[in-house]
N, C-alpha and C positions, 0 to 999 in steps of 0.2 A: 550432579544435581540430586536432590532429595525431594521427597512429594510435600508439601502442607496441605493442599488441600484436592482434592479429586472427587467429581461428581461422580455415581453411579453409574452415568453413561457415558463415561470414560474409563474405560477399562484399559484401555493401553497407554495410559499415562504413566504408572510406573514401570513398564518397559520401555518407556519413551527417556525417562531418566538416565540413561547409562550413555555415558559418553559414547559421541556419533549416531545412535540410536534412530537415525534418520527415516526407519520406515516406520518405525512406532510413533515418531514424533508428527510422520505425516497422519496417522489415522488420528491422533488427536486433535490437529489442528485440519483435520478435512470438513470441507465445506459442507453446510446443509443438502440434503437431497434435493429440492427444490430447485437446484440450479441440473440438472440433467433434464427437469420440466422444461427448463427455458426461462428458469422466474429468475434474477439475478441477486446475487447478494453483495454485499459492498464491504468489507471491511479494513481498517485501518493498522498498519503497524508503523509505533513510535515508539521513542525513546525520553524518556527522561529522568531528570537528578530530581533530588527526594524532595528540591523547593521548588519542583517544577519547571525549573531550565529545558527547553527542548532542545539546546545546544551548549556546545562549550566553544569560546572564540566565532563563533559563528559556524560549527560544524560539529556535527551528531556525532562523528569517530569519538570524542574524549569521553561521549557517555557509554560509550558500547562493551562488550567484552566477548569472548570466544562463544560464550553458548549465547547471548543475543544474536551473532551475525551467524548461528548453527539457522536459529529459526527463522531470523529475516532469509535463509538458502529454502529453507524448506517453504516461508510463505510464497516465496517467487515461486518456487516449483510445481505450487500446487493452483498457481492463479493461472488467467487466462491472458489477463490484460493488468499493466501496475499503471495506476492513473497519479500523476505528479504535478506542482506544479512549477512553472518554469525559474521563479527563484529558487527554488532548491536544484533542479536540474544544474543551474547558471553556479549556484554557489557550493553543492556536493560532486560536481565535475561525473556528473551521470553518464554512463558508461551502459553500452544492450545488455538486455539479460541471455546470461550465456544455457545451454544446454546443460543440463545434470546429466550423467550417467545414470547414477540411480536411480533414475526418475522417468525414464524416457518410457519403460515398457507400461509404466501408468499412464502418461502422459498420450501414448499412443492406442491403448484400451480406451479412455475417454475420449477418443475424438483431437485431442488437443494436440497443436504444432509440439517443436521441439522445444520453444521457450516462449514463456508472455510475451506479449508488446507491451512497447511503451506509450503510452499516452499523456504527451504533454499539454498541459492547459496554460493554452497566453491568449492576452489581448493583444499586446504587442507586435507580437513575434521577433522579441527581440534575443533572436539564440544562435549559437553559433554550426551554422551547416555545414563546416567543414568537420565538425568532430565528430568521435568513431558512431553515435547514436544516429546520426543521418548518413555517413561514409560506410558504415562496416555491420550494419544490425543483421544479426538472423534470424528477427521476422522484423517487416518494415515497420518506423517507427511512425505511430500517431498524432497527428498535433491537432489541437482543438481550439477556436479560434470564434472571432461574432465575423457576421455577416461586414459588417463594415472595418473591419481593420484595414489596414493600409494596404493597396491590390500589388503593389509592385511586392512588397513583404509577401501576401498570401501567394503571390504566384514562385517567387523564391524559392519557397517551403513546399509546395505541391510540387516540384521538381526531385525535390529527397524524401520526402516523405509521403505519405496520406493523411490529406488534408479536410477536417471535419468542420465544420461551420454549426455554432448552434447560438444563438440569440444573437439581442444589439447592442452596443455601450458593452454588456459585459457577459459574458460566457453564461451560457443556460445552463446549469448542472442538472438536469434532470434529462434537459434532452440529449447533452453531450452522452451522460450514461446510457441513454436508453436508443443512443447511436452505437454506441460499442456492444448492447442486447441484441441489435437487430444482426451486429457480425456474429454471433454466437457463444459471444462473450460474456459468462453468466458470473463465471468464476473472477470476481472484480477485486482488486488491493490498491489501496491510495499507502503511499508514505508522506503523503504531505504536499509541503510541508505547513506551519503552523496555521497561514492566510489559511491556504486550500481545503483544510480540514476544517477549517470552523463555518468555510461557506457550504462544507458540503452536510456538516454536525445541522447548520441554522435551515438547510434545504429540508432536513429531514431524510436524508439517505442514505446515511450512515447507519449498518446492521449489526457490526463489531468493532470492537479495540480492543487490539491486543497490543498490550503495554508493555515494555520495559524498563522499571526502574532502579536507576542504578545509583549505588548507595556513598552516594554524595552530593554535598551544600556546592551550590554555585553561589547562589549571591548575583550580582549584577542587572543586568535589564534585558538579557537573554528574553524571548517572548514564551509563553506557555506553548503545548501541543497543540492547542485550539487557538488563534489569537484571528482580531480583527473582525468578523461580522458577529453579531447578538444571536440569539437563541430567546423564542418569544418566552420560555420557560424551561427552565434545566431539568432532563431528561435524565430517567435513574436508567442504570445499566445492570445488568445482572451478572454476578461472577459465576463463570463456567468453570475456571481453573487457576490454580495458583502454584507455582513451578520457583526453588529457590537453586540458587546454587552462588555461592562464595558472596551471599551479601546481595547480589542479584536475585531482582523479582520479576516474572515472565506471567504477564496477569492477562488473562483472556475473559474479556466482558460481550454479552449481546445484549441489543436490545428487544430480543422476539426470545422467544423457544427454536432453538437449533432443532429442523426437521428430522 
């Protein structure tokens, strides 16, 4: 990888460039202070082709490449809690997040288990509980859900999981977050997917994106990284950093001042 662009308060960004460079690349992509206050931050990692495709055939693998899935390890590593939603869960065959090695003696300075949870967002609960994310997690996984979804479904799922309840008709996203604040979960990552992001973009509680774009034409009806609910007015982001490597662009946006 090669630098283009680096803020001034990123100083370990080009030691972060060197292949594996994993603990450099966590001090660049570490979370505002603010979340050891308890104040939470939310940020998103995606993927997309240079026309905006958030998928290829209906799956992020065709856009990825080796130093994308470097820092999708390191954003998991460095989160507390990865919030999803169940179409993508259903349709990227979502699998627990496993333990880092290199990770663990940060992970245990901070307060923080061995690896995130998972927090899935349905209305439905239309998911499969026999797979390894409810049979095999090493930390339990979360499922977030409204108050009136179907009871035989929500009692299913409170069986393998822990089970959150926030709005009616349709998933509160402020309270489901500010459910996962009150576990101590400040350190927050959405991956999506397109739906999830844009109701969470249109909530207003979205604090970063950190983008991947990879350098090719899709073409077809593939949906954007954001798709599905409005935004009362499009929100500018701020470029914190810009990381190139083979064609590949690793673009880190906020919408505040990183503390």
């Amino acid at each position: 990888m090669r630098q283009l662009i680096s803020p001034s308060q990123s100083p370990a960004l080009a030691a972060a460039l060197e292949e594996g460079a994993l603990a450099a690349l966590a001090e660049v992509y570490a979370y505002p202070e603010q979340v050891k206050r308890g104040t939470p931050w939310l940020r998103a990692n995606m993927v997309s082709s240079l026309d905006g495709a958030a998928n290829l055939a209906g799956l992020s693998e065709g856009l990825s490449s080796e130093a994308d899935k470097r820092i999708f390890g390191v954003l998991r590593a460095l989160s507390d809690v990865v919030v999803v939603g169940a179409e993508t869960v259903r349709a990227e065959g979502y699998r627990p997040a496993r333990a880092r090695a290199e990770f663990q003696a940060a992970r245990t300075a901070a307060g923080q288990g061995p690896a995130p949870a998972i927090a899935i967002v349905s209305r439905s609960l239309r998911l499969d509980l026999t797979a390894p994310l409810f049979t095999d997690p090493l930390v339990p996984t979360v499922v977030i859900t409204t108050e009136d979804a179907p009871g035989a479904a929500r009692a299913a799922v409170a069986e393998v999981a822990e089970l959150v309840t926030a709005g009616r008709g349709e998933v509160d996203l402020p309270a489901a977050l500010a459910a996962l604040t009150a576990r101590g979960w400040t350190r927050q990552l959405t991956e999506g997917g397109p739906r999830l992001l844009a109701q969470l973009a249109a909530a207003g509680l979205l604090d970063e994106l950190c983008l991947s774009l990879a350098p090719l034409l899709a073409a077809g009806d593939s949906p954007r990284i954001t798709h599905g609910a409005a935004m009362a007015e499009a929100e500018r982001m701020r470029l914190v950093s810009l990381i190139e490597q083979k064609g590949f662009l690793f673009a880190r946006y906020c919408r505040t001042a990183v503390s």
